[in-house]
Every structure is written in structure tokens, then in C-alpha cells.
VOLUMVEX-852242 format. One record per residue: residue number from 1; x, z, y of N, C-alpha, C in turn. Coordinates in pm, whole numbers, plus 50000, padded with zeros to 5 digits. Each point is the difference from the previous one (the first is absolute). Layout:
VOLUMVEX-852242
(rec NUM,(X,Z,Y),(X,Z,Y),(X,Z,Y))
...
end
This chain:
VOLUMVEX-852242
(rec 1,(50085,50000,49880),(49915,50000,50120),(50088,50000,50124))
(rec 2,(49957,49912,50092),(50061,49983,50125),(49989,50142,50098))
(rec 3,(50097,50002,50141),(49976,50100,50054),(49897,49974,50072))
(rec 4,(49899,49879,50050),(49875,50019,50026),(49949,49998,49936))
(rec 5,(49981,49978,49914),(49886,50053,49869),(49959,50170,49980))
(rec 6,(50123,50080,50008),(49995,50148,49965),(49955,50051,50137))
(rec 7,(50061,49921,50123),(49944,50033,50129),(49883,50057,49995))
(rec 8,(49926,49877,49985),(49828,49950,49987),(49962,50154,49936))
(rec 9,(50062,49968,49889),(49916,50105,49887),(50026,50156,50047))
(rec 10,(50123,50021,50040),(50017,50159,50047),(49927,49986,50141))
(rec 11,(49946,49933,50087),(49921,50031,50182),(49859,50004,49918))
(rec 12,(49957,49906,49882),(49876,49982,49968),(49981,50173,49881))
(rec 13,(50052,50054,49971),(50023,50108,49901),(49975,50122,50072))
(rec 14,(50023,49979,50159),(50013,50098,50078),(49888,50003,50114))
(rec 15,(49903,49878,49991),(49924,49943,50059),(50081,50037,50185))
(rec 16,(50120,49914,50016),(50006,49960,50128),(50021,49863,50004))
(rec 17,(49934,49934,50124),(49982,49881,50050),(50124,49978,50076))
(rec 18,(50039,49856,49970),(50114,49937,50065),(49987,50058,50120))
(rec 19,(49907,50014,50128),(50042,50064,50132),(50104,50079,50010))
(rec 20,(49904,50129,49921),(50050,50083,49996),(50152,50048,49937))
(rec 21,(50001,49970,49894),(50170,49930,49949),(50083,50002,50116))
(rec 22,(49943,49825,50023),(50116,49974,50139),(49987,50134,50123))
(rec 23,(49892,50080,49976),(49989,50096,50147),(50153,50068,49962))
(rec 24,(49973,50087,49879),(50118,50044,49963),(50146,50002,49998))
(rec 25,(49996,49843,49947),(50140,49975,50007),(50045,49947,50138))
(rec 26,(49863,49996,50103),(50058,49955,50104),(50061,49810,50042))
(rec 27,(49911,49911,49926),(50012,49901,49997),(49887,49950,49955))
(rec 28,(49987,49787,50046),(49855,49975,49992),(49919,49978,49890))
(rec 29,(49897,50002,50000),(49898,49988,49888),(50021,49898,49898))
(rec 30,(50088,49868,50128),(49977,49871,49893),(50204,49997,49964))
(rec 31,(50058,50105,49985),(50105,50043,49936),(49944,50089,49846))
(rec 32,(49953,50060,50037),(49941,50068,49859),(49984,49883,49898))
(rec 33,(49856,49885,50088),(49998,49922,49911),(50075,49866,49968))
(rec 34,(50064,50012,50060),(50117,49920,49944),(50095,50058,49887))
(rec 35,(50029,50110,50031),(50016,50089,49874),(49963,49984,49840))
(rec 36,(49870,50026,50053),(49940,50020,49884),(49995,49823,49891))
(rec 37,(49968,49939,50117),(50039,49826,49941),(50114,49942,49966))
(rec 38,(50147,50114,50005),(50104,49926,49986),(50011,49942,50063))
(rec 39,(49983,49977,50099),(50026,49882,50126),(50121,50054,50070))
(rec 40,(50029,50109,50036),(50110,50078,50029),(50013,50114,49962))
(rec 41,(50108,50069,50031),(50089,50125,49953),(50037,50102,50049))
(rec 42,(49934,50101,50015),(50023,50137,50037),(50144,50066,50072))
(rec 43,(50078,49996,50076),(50110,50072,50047),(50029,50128,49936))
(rec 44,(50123,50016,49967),(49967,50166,49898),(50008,50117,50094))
(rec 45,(50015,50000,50105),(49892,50162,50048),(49854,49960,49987))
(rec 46,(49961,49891,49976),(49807,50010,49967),(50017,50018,49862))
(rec 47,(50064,49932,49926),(50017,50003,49844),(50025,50162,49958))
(rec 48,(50059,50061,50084),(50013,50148,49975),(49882,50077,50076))
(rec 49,(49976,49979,50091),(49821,50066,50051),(49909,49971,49936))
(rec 50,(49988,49892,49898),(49900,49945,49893),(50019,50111,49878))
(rec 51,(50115,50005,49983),(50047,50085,49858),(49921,50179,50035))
(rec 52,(50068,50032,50109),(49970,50121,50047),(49820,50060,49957))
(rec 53,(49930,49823,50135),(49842,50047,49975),(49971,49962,49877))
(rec 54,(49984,49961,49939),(49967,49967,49841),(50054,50092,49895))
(rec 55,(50075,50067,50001),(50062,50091,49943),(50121,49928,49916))
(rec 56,(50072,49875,49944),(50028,49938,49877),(50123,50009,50053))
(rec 57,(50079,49916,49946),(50139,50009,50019),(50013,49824,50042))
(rec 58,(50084,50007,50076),(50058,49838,50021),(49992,49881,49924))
(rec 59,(50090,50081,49860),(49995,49912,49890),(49889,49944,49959))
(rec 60,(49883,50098,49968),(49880,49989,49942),(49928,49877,50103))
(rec 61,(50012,50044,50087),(49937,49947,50121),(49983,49835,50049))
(rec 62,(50190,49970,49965),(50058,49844,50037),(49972,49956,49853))
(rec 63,(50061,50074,49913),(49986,49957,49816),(49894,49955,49920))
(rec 64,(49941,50111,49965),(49923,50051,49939),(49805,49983,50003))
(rec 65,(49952,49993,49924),(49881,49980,49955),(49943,50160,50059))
(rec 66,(49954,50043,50056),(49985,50099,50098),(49857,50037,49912))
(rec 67,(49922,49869,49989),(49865,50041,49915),(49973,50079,49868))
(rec 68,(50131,49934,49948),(49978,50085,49855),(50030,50134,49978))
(rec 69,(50070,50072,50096),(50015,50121,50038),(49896,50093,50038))
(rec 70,(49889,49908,50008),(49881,50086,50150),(49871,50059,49866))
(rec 71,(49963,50106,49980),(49913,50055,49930),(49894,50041,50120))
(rec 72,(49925,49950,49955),(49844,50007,50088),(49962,50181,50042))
(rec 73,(50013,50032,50067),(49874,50175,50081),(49880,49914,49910))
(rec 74,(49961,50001,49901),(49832,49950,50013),(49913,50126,50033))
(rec 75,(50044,50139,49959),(49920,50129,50007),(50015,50054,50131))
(rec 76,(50123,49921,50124),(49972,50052,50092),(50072,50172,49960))
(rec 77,(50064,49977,49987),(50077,50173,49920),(50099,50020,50164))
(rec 78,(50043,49926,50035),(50106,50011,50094),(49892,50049,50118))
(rec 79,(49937,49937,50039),(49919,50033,50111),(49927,50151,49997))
(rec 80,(49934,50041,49858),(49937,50086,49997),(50102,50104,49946))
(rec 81,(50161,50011,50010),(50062,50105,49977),(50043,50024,50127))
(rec 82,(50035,49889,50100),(50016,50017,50125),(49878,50126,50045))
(rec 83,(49925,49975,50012),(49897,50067,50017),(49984,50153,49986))
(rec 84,(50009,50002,49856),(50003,50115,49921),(50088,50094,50083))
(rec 85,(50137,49962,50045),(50135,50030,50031),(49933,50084,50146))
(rec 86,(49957,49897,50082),(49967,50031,50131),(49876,50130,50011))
(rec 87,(49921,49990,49875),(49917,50110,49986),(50075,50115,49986))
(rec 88,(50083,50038,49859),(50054,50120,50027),(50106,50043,50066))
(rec 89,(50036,49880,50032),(50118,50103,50147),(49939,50043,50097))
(rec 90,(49872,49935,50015),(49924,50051,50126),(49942,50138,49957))
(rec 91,(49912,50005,49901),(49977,50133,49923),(50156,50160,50001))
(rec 92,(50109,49924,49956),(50088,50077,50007),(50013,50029,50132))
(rec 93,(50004,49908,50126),(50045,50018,50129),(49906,50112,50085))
(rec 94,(49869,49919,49971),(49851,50153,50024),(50054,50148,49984))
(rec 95,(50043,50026,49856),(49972,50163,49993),(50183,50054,50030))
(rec 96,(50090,49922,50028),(50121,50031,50078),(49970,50001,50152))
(rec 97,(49921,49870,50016),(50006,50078,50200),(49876,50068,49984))
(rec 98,(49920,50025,49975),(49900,50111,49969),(50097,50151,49995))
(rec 99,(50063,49987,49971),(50135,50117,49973),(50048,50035,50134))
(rec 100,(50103,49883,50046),(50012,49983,50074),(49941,49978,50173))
(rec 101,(49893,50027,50001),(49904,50015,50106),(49934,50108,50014))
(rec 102,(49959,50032,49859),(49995,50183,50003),(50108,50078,50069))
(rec 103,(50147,49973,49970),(50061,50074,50051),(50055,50025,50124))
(rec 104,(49974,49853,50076),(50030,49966,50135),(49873,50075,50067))
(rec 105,(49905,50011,49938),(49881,50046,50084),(50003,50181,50037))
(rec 106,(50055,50028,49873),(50038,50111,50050),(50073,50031,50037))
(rec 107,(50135,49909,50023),(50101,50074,50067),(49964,50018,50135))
(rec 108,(49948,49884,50066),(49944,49980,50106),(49901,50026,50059))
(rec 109,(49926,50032,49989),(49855,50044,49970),(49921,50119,49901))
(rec 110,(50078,50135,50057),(49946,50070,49871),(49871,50048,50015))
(rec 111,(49915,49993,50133),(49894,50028,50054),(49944,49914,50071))
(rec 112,(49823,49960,49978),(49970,49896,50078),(49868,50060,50012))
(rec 113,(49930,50051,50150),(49879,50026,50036),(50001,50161,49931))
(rec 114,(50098,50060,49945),(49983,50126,49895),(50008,50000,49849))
(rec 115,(49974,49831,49998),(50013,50011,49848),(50120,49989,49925))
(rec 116,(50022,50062,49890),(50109,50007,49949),(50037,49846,49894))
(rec 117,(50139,49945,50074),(50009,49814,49950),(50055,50001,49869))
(rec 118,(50036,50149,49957),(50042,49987,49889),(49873,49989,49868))
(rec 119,(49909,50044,50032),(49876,49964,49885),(49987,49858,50015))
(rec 120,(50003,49943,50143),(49954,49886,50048),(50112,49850,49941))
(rec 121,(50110,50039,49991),(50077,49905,49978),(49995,50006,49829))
(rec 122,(49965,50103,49954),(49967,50028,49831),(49898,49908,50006))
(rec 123,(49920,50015,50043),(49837,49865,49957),(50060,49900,50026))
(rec 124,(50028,49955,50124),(50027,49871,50028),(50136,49920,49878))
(rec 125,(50150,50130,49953),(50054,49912,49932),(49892,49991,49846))
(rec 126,(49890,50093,49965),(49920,49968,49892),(49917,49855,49997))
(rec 127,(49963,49956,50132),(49871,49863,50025),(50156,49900,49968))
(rec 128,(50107,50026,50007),(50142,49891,49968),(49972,50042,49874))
(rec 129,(50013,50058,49927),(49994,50046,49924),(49923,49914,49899))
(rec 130,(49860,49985,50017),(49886,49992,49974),(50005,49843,50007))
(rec 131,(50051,49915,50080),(50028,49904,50068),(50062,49930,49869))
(rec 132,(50155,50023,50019),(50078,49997,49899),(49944,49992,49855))
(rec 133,(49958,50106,49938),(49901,50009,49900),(49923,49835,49949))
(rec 134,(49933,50013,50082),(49876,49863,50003),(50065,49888,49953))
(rec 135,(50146,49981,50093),(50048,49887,50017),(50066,50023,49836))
(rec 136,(50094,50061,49934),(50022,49991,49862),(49916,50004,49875))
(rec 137,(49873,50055,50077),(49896,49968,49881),(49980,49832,50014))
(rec 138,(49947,49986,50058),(49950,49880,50048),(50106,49858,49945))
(rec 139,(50110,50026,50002),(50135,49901,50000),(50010,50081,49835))
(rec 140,(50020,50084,49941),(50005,50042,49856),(49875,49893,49942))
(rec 141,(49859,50015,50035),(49940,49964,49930),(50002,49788,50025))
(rec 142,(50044,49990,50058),(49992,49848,50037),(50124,49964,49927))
(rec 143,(50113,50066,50005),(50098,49995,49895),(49965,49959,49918))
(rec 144,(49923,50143,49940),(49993,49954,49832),(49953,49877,49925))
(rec 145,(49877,49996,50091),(49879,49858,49970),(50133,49909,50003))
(rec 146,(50057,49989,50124),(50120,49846,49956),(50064,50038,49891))
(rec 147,(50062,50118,49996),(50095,49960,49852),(49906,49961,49889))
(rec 148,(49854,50073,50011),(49934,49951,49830),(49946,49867,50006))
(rec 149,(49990,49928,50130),(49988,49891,50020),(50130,49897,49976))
(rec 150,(50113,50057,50000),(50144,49908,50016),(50062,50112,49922))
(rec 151,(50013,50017,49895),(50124,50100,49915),(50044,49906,49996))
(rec 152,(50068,49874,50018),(50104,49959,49954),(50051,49888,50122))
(rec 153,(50105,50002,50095),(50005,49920,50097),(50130,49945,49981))
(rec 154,(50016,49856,49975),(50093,49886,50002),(50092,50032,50140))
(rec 155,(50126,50007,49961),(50111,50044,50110),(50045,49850,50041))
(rec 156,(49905,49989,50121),(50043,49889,50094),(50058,49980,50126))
(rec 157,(50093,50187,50029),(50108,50000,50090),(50144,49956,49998))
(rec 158,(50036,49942,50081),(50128,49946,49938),(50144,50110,50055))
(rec 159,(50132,49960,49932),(50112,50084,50061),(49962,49962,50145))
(rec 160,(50017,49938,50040),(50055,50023,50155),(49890,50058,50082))
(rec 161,(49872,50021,49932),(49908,50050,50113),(50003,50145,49956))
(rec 162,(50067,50050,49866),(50048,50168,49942),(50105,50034,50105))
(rec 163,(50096,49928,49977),(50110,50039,50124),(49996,49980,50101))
(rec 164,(49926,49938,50043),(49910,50035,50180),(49962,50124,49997))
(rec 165,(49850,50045,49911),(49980,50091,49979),(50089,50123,49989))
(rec 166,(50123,49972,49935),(50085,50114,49952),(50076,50040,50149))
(rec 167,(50057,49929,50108),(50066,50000,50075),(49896,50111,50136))
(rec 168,(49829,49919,49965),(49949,50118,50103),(49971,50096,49951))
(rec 169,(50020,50027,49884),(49953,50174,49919),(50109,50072,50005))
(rec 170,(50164,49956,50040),(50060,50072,50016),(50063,50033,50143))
(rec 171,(49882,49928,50081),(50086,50014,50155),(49809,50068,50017))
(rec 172,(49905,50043,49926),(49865,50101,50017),(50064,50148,49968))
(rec 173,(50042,49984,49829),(50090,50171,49986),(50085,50022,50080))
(rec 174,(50118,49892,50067),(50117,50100,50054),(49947,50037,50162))
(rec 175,(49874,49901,50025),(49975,50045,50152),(49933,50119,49965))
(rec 176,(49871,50013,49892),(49984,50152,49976),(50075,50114,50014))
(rec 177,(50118,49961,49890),(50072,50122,49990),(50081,50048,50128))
(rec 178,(49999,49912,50103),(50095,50005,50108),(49928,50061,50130))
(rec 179,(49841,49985,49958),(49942,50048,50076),(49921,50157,50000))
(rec 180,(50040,49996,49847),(50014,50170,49967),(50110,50107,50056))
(rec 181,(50080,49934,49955),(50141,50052,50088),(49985,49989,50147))
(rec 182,(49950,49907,50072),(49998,50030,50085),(49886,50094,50089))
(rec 183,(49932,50054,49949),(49881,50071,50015),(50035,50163,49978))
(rec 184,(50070,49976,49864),(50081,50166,50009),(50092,50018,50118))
(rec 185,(50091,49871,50033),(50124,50093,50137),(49841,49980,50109))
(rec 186,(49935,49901,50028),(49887,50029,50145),(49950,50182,49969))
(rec 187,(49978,50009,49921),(49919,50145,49994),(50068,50088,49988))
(rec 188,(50123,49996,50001),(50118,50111,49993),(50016,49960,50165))
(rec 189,(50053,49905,50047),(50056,49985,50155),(49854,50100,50044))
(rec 190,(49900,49956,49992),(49882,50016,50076),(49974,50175,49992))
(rec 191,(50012,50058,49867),(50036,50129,50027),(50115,50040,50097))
(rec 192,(50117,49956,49974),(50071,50054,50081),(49974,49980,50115))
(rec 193,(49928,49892,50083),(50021,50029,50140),(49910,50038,50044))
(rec 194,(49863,50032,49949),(49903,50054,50031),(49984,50161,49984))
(rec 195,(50120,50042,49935),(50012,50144,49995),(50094,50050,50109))
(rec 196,(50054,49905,50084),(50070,50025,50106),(49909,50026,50139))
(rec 197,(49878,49944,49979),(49920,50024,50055),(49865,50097,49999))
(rec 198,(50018,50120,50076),(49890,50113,49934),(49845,50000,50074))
(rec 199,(50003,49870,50094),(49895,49940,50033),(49883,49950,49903))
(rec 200,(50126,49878,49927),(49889,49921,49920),(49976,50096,49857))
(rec 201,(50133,50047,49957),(50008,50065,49854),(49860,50100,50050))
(rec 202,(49952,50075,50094),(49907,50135,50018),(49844,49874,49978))
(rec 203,(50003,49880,50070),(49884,49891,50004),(49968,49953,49877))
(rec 204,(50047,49997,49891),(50009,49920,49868),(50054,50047,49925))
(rec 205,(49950,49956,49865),(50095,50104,49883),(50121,49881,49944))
(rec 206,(50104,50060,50001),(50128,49919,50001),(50043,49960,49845))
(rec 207,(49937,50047,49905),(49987,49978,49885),(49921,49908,49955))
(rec 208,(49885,50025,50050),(49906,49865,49935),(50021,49890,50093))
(rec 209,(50085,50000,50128),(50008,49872,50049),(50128,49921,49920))
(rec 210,(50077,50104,49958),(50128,49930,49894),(49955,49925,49853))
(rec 211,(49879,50066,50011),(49954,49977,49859),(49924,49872,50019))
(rec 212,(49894,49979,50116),(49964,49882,50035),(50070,49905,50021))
(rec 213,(50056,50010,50073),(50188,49855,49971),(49999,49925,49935))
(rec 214,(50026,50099,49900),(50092,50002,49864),(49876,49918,49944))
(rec 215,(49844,50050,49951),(49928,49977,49962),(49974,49808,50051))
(rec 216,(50016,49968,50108),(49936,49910,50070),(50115,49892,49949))
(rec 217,(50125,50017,49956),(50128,49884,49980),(49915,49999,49864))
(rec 218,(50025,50143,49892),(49956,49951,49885),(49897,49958,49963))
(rec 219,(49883,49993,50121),(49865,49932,49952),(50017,49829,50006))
(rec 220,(50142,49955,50104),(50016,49867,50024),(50064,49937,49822))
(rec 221,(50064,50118,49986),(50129,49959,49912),(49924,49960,49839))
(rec 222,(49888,50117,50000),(49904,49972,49840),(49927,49886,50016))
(rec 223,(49944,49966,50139),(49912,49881,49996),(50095,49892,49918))
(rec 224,(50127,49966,50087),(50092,49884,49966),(50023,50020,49829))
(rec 225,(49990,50126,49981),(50057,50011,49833),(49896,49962,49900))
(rec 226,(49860,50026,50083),(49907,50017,49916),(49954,49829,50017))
(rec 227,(50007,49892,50089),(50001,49894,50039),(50071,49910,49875))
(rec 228,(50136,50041,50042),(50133,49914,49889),(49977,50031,49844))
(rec 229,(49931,50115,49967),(49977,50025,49911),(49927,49950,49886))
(rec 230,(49876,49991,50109),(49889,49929,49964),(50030,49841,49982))
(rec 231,(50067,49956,50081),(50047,49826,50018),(50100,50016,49857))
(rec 232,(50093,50095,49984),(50120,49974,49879),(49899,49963,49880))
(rec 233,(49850,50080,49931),(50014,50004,49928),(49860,49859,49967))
(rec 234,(49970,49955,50106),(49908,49914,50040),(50148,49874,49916))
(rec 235,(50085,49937,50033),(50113,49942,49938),(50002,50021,49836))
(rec 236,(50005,50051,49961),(50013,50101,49873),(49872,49940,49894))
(rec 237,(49964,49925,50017),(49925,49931,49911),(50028,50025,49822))
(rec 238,(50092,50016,49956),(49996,49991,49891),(50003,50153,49935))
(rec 239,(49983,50113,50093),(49998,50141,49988),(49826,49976,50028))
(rec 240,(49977,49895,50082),(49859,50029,49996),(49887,49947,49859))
(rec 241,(50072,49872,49950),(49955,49987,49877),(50023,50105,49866))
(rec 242,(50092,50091,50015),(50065,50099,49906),(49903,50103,50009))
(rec 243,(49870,50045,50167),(49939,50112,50001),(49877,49940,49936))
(rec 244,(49958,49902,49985),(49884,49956,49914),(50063,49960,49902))
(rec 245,(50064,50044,49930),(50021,49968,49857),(49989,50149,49915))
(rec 246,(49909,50011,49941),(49945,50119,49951),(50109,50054,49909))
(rec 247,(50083,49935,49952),(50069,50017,49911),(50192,50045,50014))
(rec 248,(49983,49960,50198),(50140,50001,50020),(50022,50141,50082))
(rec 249,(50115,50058,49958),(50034,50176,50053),(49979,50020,50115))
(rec 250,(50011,49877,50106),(49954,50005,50122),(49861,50025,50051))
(rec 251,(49900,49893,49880),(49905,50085,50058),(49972,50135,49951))
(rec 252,(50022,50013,49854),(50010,50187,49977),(50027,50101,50112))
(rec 253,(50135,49975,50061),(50041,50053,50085),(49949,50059,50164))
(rec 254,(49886,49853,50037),(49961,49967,50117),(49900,50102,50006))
(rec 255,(49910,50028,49878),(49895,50058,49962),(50032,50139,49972))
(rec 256,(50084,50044,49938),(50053,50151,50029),(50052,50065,50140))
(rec 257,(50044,49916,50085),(50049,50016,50111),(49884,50013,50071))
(rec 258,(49906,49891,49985),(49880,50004,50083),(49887,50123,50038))
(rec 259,(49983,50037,49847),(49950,50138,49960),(50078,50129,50061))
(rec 260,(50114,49973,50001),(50096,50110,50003),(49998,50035,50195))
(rec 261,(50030,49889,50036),(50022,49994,50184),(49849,50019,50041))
(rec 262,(49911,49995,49907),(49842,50029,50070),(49971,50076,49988))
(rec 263,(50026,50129,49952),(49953,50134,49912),(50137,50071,50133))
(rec 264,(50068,49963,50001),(50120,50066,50114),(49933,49993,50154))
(rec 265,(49930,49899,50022),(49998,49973,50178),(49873,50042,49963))
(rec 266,(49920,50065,49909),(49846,50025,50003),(50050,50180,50018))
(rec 267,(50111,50042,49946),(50007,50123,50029),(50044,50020,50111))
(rec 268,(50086,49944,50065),(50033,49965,50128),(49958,50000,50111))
(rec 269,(49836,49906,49976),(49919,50055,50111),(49919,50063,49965))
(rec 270,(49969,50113,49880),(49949,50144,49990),(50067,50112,50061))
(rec 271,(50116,49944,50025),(50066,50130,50004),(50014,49988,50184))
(rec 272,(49985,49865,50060),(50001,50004,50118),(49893,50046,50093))
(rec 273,(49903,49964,49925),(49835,50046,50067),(49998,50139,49931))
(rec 274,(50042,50055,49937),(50010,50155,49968),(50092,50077,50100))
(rec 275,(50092,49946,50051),(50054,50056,50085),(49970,50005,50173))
(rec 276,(49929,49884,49997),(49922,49913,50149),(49879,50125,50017))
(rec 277,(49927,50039,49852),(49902,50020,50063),(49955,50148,49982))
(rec 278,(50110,50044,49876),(50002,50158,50017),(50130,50051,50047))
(rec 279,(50101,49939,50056),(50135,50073,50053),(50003,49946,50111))
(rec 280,(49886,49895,50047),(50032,49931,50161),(50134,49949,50000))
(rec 281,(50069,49941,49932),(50106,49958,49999),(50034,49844,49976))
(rec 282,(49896,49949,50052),(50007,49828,50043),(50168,49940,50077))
(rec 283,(50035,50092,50089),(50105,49908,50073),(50163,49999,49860))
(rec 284,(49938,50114,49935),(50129,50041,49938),(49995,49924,49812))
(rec 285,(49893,49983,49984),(49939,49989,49842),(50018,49861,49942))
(rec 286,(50045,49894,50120),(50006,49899,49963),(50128,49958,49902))
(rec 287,(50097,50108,50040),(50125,49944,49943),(49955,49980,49831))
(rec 288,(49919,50080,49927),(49983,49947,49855),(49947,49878,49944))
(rec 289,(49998,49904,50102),(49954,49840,49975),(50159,49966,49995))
(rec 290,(50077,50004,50116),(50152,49936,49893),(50039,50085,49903))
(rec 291,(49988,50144,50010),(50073,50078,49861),(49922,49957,49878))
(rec 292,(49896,49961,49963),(49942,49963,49883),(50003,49824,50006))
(rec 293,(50029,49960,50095),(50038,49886,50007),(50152,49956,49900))
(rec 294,(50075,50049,50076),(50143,49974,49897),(49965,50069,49838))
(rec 295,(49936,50126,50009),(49939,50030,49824),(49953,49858,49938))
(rec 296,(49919,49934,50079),(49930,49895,49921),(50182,49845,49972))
(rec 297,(50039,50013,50076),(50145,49901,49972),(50050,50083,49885))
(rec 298,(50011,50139,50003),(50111,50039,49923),(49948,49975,49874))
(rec 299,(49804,50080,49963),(49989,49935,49878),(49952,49883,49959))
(rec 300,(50039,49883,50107),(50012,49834,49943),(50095,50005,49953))
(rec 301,(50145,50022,50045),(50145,50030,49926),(50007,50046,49878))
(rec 302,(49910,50124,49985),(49980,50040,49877),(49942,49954,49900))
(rec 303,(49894,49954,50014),(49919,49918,49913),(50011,49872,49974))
(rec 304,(50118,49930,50025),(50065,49882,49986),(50133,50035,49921))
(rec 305,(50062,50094,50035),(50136,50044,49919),(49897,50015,49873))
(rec 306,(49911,50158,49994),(49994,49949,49871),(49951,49921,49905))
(rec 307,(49943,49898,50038),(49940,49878,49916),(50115,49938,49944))
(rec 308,(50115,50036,50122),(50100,49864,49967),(50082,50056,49851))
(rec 309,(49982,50139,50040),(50111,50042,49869),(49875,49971,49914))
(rec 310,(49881,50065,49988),(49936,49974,49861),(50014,49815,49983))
end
């Protein structure tokens, strides 16, 4: 196959129109199609801006039969994991600044009209709460229907659009992790110079504003994790044919874990509304959503080691 031939087929694959093409590359419409007719020949910084948007490699590109490579979305799996992805990071992002807004409210605001903001910022991070909730039921159960609708999805991503992928999942974790770190020295500086001051330190409590900081980098930092996360395993196609296979340790595994991390975050928030509502201890009670949080990682770790030895 010619390099207008694969042209054609990768702008038509992607449904963009010659305009737009040429908008891109910054040249005219009836260059594209000349392109595409073999009539003329690409300059290689376009030959390399072609490679880039298309995801393929050069070779494939000038060489290569580009078609026989291309496995059809017919289920639309890509679109509706995109999706999926954007649901629970948003869900995850809810009951972190829900956290995080609770605590700004009181640092700042510990009284409003007489009322006390600390009950007040307890309801309000609960309606996040509640919020959040909806949105993982809702995206759990639409899940499932696709997988029992599609247990089995034909891997029609290619390398170069994995290592695209791979290149922004590791510049999502290291900006996370960088933005954790940087959230611990802001809330350490921010103590220190605010304790130099016995103005503001007597106006605000200097603790929960360190803690809000801190709270507000790592609510940026889980979104991105919980984002890349979701996109890594959206790629992962053939781990996804392995969880509908009744028969493979993975899905054994998926299903013990599943049970296991739901029975953990159900005690989790017993034990938080037990404390909210007979110890009044809403601003402080939240921390057992990450401490039973990492419980639920540790026994995925566990319950995967031991399958592997049995």
C-alpha cells in the first residue's frame, strides 16, 4: 500500500476531513489531496507530524499496509472506558475536595451567624460524599452490563499509541508525586511563618490550615493517579479478557479482592458516621477512608501472593 493510500485510511479511521488535516499540519487542503493521490510527496517534518498524529511509526506509514494492522472498536470499548475513567476520577476527586473544603472552612470560618462550621462542613463533606457514591454506583453498574455484553474485546491498540500512552502516565505519576512533595514543604513553610505571627496564628487554627495545604496538593495529586490509572488499565485489554474468563486466576482473584475492599470501605464508613454522629467528630474522622483505604491495596497484595503460590 502506497503512502496515500494509508493516508486516506488513517484521516478516514479517525474521521478527520482533508481541511482539517491540512489545518493541522498547517498547509493546503489540495496538498493533503495530492497526497493522498500520489501526485506528490510529503517533506519529512510533515512525514514526521503525520507519524506523531496517527500514532504509527514512519516505516509503517511510507511502507507498509497500515490496514492490516487496524482491528475495528466495533463495541465502542475505547470510548466507553474513556468515560468510565472520567467518572471515577471525578467520584474520587468529590470526596477528596469534600475533605478538603471541610477543612478550609474551618480553618477560616469556624463560626458563621453562631453556628458552629464544624457540624456544617461535616454535612456538606457528607452531600460529596453522597455525590461521589451515586457516581460509582451508577458507573459500577453500567460497567458491568458492558462487560456481560463484551467479555471478550479484540485488542485493536497498536504499540505506538501504548507508548504515547506510556509516556503521559509517567509524566501524570511523577507530576503527582511531585506535587505531594511539594504540598508537604508548602505546609511546613506555611506553619512556620504563620507562627511568627501571633496575629494570624490567635485568628485561625494553624494546624488545620497545614493540614488543608497539604490536603488540597494531595487531592490534585490522587485525581491525576486515579485518572492514569484508570487510562493504564483501559490499554490492558488482554487482563481484561483474563477477568471474564471464569476460569483464569485473575478473575478468581478480581472477585476476592472485590468482596474483600467492599466489606473494608463499608466498615469504614460505619465507623465514620459513628464517630460524626456520636463523638461529633466529623472534621477529624475522615482520616479512616485512606487508612482502610491502603488496608484494601494491602489485602489485594495479599490475595494475589497467595493464589500465586497455591
Amino acid at each position: 500500500m502506497s503512502l496515500g493510500q494509508n493516508l486516506q485510511f488513517l484521516r478516514k479511521r479517525d474521521n478527520i476531513t482533508q481541511e482539517q488535516l491540512a489545518e493541522v499540519l498547517e498547509v493546503s487542503r489540495q496538498s493533503v489531496s495530492k497526497w493522498e493521490s500520489d501526485t506528490t510527496y510529503p517533506e519529512m517534518d510533515k512525514l514526521l507530524q503525520l507519524s506523531n498524529l496517527f500514532h504509527c511509526t514512519l516505516d509503517d506509514l511510507v511502507q507498509k499496509d497500515i490496514s492490516t494492522q487496524y482491528v475495528e472498536d466495533k463495541c465502542n470499548y475505547n470510548e466507553f472506558m474513556n468515560q468510565f475513567s472520567k467518572r471515577i476520577t471525578t467520584g474520587v476527586g468529590l470526596i477528596l475536595s469534600g475533605v478538603t473544603l471541610m477543612m478550609l472552612l474551618v480553618t477560616f470560618f469556624p463560626e458563621i451567624h453562631g453556628f458552629d462550621m464544624e457540624e456544617l462542613s461535616g454535612i456538606i463533606f457528607l452531600l460529596f460524599v453522597i455525590v461521589a457514591v451515586a457516581i460509582f454506583i451508577v458507573s459500577g453498574l453500567q460497567m458491568s452490563y458492558f462487560e456481560k455484553k463484551n467479555p471478550y474485546i479484540e485488542n485493536f491498540y497498536s504499540d505506538a499509541e501504548k507508548e504515547a500512552f506510556h509516556k503521559k502516565f509517567t509524566v501524570f505519576i511523577t507530576t503527582g508525586v511531585v506535587l505531594i512533595i511539594f504540598g508537604m514543604i508548602l505546609s511546613v513553610a506555611s506553619d512556620a511563618v504563620i507562627s511568627e505571627n501571633n496575629m494570624i496564628q490567635d485568628a485561625i487554627d494553624l494546624d488545620m490550615l497545614s493540614g488543608a495545604l497539604f490536603m488540597l496538593f494531595v487531592t490534585i495529586a490522587v485525581i491525576l493517579f486515579a485518572y492514569a490509572g484508570t487510562q493504564k488499565s483501559k490499554y490492558d485489554i488482554n487482563r481484561y479478557n483474563l477477568m471474564h474468563d471464569h476460569s483464569s486466576q485473575i478473575y478468581k482473584n478480581d472477585k476476592k479482592t472485590g468482596l474483600t475492599c467492599g466489606c473494608i470501605m463499608m466498615v469504614a464508613t460505619m465507623i465514620y458516621l459513628a464517630c460524626g454522629f456520636i463523638g461529633d467528630l466529623w472534621q477529624t474522622a475522615w482520616v479512616v477512608y485512606p487508612v482502610f483505604g491502603i488496608a484494601c491495596g494491602i489485602a489485594a497484595i495479599v490475595i494475589n501472593r497467595n493464589n500465586e503460590e497455591e
